[in-house]
C-alpha positions as CSV (number, residue, x, y, z in Angstrom):
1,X,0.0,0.0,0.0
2,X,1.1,3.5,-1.1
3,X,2.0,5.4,2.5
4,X,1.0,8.5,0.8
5,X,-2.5,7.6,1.2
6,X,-1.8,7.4,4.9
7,X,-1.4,11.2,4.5
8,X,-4.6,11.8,2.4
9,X,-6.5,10.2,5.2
10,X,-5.1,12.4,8.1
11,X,-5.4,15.4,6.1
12,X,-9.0,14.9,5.4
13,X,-9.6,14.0,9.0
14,X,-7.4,17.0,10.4
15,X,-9.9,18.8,7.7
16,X,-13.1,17.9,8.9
17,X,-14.3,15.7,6.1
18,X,-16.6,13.6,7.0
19,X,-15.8,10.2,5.4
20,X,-15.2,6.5,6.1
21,X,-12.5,4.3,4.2
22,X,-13.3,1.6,2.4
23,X,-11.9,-1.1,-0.6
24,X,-8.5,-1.9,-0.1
25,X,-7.1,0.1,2.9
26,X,-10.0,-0.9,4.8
27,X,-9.4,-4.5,4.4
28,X,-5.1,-3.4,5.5
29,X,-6.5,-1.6,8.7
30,X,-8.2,-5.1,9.4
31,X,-5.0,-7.2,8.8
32,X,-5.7,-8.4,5.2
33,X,-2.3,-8.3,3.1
34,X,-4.2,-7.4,0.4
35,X,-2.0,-5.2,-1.7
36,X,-4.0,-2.1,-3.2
37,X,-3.5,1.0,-5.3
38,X,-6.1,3.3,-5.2
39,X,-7.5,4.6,-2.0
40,X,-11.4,4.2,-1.8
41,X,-13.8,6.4,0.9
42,X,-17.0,7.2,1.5
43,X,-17.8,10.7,1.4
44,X,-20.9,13.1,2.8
45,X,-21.6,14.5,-0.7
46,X,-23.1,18.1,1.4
47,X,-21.8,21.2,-0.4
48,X,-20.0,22.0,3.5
49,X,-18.4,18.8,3.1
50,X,-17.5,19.0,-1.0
51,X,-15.7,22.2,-0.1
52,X,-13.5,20.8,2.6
53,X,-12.7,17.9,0.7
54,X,-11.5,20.2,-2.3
55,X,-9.7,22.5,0.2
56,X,-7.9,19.6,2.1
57,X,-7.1,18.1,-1.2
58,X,-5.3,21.0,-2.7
59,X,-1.9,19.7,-1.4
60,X,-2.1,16.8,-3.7
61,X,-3.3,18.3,-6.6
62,X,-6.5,16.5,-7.5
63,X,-7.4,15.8,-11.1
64,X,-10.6,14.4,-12.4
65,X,-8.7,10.7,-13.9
66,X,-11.3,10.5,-16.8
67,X,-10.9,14.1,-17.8
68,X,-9.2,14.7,-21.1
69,X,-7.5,17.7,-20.7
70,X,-6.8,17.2,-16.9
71,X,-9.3,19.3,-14.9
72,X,-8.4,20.2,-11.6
73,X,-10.7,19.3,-8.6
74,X,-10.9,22.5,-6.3
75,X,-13.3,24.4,-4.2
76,X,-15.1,26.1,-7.3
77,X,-15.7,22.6,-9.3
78,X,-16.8,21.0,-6.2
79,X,-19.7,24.1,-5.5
80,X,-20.7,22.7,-9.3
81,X,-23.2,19.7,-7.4
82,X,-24.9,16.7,-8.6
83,X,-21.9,14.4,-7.9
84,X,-22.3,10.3,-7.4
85,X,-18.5,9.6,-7.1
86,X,-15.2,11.8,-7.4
87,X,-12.5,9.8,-9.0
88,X,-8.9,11.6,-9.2
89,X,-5.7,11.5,-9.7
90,X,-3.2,13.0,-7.0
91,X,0.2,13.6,-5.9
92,X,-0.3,10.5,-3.8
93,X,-2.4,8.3,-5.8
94,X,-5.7,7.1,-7.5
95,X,-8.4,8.3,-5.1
96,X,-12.3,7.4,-5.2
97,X,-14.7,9.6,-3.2
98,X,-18.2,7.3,-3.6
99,X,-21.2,8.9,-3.0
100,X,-22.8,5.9,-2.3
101,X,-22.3,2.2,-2.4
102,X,-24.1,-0.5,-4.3
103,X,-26.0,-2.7,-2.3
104,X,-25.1,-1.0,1.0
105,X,-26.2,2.9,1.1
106,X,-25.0,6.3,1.1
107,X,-23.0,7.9,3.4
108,X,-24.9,8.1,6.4
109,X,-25.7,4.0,5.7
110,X,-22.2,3.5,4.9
111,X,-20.6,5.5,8.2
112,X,-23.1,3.3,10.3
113,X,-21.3,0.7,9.9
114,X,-18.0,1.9,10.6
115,X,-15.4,2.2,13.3
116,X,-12.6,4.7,14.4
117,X,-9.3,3.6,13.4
118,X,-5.3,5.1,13.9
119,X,-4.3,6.2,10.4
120,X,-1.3,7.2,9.9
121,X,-1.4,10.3,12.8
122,X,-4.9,10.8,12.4
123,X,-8.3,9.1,13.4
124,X,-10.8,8.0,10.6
125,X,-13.9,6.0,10.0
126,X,-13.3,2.7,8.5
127,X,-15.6,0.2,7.8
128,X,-16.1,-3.4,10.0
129,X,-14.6,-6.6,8.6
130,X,-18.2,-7.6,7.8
131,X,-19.8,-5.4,5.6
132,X,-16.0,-5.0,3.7
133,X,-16.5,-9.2,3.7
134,X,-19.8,-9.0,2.0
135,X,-19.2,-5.7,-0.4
136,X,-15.9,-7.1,-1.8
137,X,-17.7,-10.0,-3.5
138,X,-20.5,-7.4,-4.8
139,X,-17.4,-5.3,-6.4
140,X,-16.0,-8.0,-7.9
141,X,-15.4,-7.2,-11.7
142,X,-17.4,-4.3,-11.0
143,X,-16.2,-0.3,-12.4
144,X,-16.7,2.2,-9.4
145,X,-15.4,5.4,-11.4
């Protein structure tokens, strides 16, 4: 696992963001040695919260990935609305903020079944061995962004 997205996490957190990890790094937190690239989380999609996610982001200069030319993720695009799931490119890595997740909820269903985890310097939401269990047979072959 990229230790860069160790960083993204407590800068969201120190940030206010309200979010919970999922995918890959969730399965880590939980002891799997499951080897990922991309960091995955859950993310209130509320215009406060949009704008903190931009503004805690701008360190790592986000990119939407499936942009051609590369446009930049910031305050401004994120006051812009109707957004599902966030996928970028960063300083640090592939990132995924999901709106929502298939077969299990949005946010406020997703952070419901999470628990607070050390990441990195920094305390975050991460979700239970169970639902991550149950979810990564659902993603299975499965495009997020």
């Amino acid at each position: 696992m990229n230790d860069d997205f160790f960083e993204i996490l407590r800068v969201l957190a120190e940030g206010g963001v309200d979010f919970s990890v999922v995918g890959g790094i969730a399965a880590n937190f939980h002891g799997s040695p499951l080897a990922t690239y991309d960091c995955n989380v859950v993310v209130d999609l509320e215009t406060g919260n949009l704008t903190g996610l931009a503004e805690a982001l701008a360190r790592f200069s986000p990119t939407f990935r499936h942009k051609i030319p590369k446009q930049v993720f910031d305050v401004e695009m994120a006051l812009k609305g109707g957004w599902k799931n966030i996928c970028l490119d960063t300083s640090a890595g592939v990132l995924d903020c999901l709106g929502d997740i298939k077969g299990v909820g949005d946010f406020s269903e997703c952070i419901a079944r999470s628990l607070e985890v050390e990441s990195g310097g920094g305390r975050s939401a991460c979700w239970t061995a169970k639902p991550l269990s149950r979810q990564r047979k659902r993603w299975e072959g499965q495009r997020i962004c």
